[in-house]
C-alpha positions in Angstrom: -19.6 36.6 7.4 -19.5 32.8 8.6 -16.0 30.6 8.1 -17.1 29.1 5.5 -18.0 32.8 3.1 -14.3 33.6 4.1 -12.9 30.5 3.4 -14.6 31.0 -0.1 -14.0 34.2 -0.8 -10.1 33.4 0.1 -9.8 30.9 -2.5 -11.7 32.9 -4.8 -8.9 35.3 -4.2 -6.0 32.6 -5.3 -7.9 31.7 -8.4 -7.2 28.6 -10.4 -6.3 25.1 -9.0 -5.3 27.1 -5.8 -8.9 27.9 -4.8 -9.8 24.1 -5.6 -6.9 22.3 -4.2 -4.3 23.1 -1.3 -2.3 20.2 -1.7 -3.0 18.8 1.9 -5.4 15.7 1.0 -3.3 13.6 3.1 -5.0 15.6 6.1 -8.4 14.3 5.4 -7.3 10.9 4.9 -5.3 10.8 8.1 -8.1 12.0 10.3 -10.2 9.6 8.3 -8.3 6.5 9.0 -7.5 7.3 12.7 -11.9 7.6 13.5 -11.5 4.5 11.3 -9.3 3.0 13.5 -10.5 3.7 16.8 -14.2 3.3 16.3 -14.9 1.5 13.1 -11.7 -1.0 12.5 -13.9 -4.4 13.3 -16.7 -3.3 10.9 -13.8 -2.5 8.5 -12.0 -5.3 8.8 -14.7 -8.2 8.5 -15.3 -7.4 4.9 -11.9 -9.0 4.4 -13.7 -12.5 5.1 -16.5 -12.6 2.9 -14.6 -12.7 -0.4 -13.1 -15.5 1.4 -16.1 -17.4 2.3 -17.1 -17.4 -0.9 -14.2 -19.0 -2.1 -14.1 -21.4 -0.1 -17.4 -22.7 -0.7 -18.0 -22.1 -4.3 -14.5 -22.3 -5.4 -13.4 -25.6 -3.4 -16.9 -27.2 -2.3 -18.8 -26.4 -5.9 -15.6 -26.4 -7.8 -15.0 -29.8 -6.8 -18.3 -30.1 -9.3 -17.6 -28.1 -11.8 -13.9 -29.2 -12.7 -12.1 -27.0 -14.8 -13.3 -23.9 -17.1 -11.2 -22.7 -19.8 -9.6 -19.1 -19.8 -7.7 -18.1 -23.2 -7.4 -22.0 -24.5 -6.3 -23.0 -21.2 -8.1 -25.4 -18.6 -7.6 -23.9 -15.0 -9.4 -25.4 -11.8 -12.6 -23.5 -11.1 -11.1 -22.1 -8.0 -8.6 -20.4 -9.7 -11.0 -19.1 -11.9 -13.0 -17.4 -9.7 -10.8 -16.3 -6.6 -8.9 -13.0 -9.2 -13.0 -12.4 -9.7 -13.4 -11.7 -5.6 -10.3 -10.1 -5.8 -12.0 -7.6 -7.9 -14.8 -7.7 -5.4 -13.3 -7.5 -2.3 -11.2 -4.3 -3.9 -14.8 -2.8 -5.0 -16.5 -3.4 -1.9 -13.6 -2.0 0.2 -13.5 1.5 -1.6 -17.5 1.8 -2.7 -18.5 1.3 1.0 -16.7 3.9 2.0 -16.6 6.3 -0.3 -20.3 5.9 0.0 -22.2 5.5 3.3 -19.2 7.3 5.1 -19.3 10.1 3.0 -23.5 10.3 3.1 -22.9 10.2 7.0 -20.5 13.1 6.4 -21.8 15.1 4.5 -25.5 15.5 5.7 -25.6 14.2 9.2 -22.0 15.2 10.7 -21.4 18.1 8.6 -17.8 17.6 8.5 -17.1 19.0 5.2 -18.5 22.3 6.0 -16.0 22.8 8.9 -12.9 21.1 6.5 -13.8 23.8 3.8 -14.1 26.4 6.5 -10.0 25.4 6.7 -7.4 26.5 3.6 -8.7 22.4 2.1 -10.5 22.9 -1.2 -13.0 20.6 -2.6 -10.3 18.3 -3.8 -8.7 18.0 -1.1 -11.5 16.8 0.3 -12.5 14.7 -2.5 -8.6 12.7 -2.7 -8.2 12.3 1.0 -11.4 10.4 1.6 -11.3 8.9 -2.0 -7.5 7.7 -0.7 -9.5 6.5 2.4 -11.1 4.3 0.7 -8.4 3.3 -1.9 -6.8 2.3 1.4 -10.0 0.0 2.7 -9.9 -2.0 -0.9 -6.3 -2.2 -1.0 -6.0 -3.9 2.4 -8.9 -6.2 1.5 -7.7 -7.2 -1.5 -4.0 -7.9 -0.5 -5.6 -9.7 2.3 -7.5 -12.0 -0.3 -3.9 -12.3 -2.1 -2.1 -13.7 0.4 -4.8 -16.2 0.9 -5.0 -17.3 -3.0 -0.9 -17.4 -2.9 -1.4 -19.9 0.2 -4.2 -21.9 -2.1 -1.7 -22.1 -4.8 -4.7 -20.0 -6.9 -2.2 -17.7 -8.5 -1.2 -19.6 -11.2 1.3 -16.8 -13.1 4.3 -14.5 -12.4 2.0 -11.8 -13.5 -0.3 -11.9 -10.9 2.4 -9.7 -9.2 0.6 -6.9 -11.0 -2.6 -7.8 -9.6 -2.3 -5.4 -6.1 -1.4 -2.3 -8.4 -4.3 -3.5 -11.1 -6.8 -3.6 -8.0 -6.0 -0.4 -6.3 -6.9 1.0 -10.3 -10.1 -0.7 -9.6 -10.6 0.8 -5.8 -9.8 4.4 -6.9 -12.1 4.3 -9.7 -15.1 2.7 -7.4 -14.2 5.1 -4.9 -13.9 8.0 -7.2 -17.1 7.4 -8.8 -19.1 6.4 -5.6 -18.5 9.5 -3.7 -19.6 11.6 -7.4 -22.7 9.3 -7.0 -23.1 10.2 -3.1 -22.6 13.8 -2.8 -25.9 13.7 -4.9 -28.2 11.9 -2.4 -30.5 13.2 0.1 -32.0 10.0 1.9 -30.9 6.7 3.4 -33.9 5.2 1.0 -31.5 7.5 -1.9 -28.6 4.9 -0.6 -30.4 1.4 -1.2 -29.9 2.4 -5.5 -26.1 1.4 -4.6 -26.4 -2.0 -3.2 -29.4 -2.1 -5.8 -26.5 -1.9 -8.3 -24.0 -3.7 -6.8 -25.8 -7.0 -6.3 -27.2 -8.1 -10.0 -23.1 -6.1 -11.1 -21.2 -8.6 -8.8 -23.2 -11.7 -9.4 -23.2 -11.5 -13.7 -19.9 -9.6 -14.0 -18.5 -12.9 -15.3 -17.8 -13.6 -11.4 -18.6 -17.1 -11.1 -19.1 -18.0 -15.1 -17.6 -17.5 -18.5 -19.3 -14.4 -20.0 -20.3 -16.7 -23.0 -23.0 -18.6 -21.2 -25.2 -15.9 -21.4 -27.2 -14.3 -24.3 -25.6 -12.0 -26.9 -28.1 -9.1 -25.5 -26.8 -9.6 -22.0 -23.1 -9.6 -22.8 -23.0 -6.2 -24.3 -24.6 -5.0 -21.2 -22.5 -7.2 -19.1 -19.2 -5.7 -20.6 -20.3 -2.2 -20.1 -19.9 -2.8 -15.8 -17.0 -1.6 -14.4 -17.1 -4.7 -12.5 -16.6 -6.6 -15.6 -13.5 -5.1 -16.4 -11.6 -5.3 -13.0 -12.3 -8.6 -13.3 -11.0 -9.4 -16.2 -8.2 -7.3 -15.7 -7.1 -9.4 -12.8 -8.1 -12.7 -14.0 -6.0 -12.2 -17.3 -2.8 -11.5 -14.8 -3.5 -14.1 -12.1 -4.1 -16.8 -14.8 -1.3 -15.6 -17.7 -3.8 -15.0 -20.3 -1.9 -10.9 -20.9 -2.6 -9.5 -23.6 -2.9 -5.5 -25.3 -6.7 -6.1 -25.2 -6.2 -5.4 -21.2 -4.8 -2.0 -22.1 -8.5 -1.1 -22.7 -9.5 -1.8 -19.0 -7.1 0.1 -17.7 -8.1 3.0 -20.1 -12.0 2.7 -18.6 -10.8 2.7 -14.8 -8.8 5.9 -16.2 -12.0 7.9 -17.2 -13.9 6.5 -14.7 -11.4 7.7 -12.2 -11.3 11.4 -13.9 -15.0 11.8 -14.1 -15.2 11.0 -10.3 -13.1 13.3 -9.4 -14.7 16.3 -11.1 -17.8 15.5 -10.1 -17.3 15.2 -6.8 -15.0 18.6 -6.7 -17.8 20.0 -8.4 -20.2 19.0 -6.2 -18.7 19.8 -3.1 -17.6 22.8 -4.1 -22.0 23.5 -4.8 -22.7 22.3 -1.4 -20.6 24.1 0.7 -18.8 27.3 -1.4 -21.0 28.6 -3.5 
């Protein structure tokens, strides 16, 4: 019998949430962060400049062009109209690049889930700590991106204090959802789908433009992105334009979060237990 039968067959034995979960994620994250930090932490930490770069250019060299666009009545400088937008983005592109290649790396070329589940970790352990990885990655680019919009003078309410908690909601529910999607390739060629997605969802997620400027047809397809909704979520609390409406992205990062996280317990628990 390998390690890996008699881890399964021990969980089997506890039954429940106890054979799927022993409460020890924070194991998996810690050992994640620390081969993040010794190897990885330059890689990591230059995406916290290209959300920047694009501010800079678009929001104060094209902005000076564009003037002002109106959010909820109200005229605000196209800078501050897009920066909450990369705020979204630089959260997103935190969590869904590591929740994604890292864990493809992981899983079919390192093997290292196989050996954590040969441990007393269950699939969701496995699944929250390098999901909290992840969370981690977004939440230290976007607070990054924060401190440089504070410093622009781009945060234009009191409200935009909930806009760290608003995009670690978007993080885990990138993250969540990305490793779901991962666990279920098979090839690097399988990987190119996400950036495939990524690109056309960052560039017409109402990122750089009013969602109005494009066709009826492409606005219901528009609003159905998760992207979309992070980033109004964060532009309606950087800009003072809160309302109930918002309660309804929350409630989509919810499910979206949820259905992550079964599918990848699910999943993980296909690969390596049963």
């Amino acid at each position: 019998m390998t390690l890996v039968d008699h881890a399964a067959e021990h969980r089997t034995g506890r039954g429940g949430v106890a054979a799927l979960y022993a409460g020890n994620a924070r194991a998996v994250m810690y050992r994640g962060w620390r081969a993040t930090r010794s190897t990885n932490w330059l890689v990591m930490m230059s995406g916290l400049f290209e959300p920047i770069f694009y501010l800079l250019s678009l929001g104060v060299g094209l902005g000076a062009l564009v003037g002002t666009v109106t959010v909820d009545g109200r005229e605000v400088e196209y800078a501050a109209y897009i920066a909450p937008a990369l705020l979204a983005v630089a959260a997103m592109n935190g969590a869904i690049y590591d929740s994604t290649w890292n864990v493809f790396f992981k899983i079919r070329f390192a093997k290292l889930y196989e050996g954590m589940l040969a441990t007393s970790l269950g699939p969701l352990d496995v699944a929250l700590g390098e999901i909290s990885l992840a969370l981690l990655r977004g939440g230290l680019y976007a607070a990054g991106f924060m401190v440089v919009m504070q410093a622009l003078g781009l945060a234009l309410s009191w409200w935009a204090l909930l806009a760290i908690p608003a995009v670690l909601l978007i993080a885990f529910g990138f993250a969540s959802f990305g490793m779901a999607v991962t666990s279920y390739m098979k090839s690097f060629q399988q990987m190119d789908w996400i950036n495939f997605v990524l690109l056309p969802m960052f560039l017409f997620s109402a990122t750089f433009y009013p969602l109005s400027v494009y066709p009826e047809w492409l606005q219901v397809v528009i609003q159905a992105l998760p992207l979309w909704h992070g980033v109004e979520l964060v532009r309606g609390l950087t800009t003072g334009a809160v309302d109930p409406g918002m309660l309804w992205h929350v409630l989509y990062y919810a499910v979206m979060i949820a259905v992550g996280l079964v599918f990848t317990t699910k999943r993980l628990r296909a690969l390596f237990l049963d």
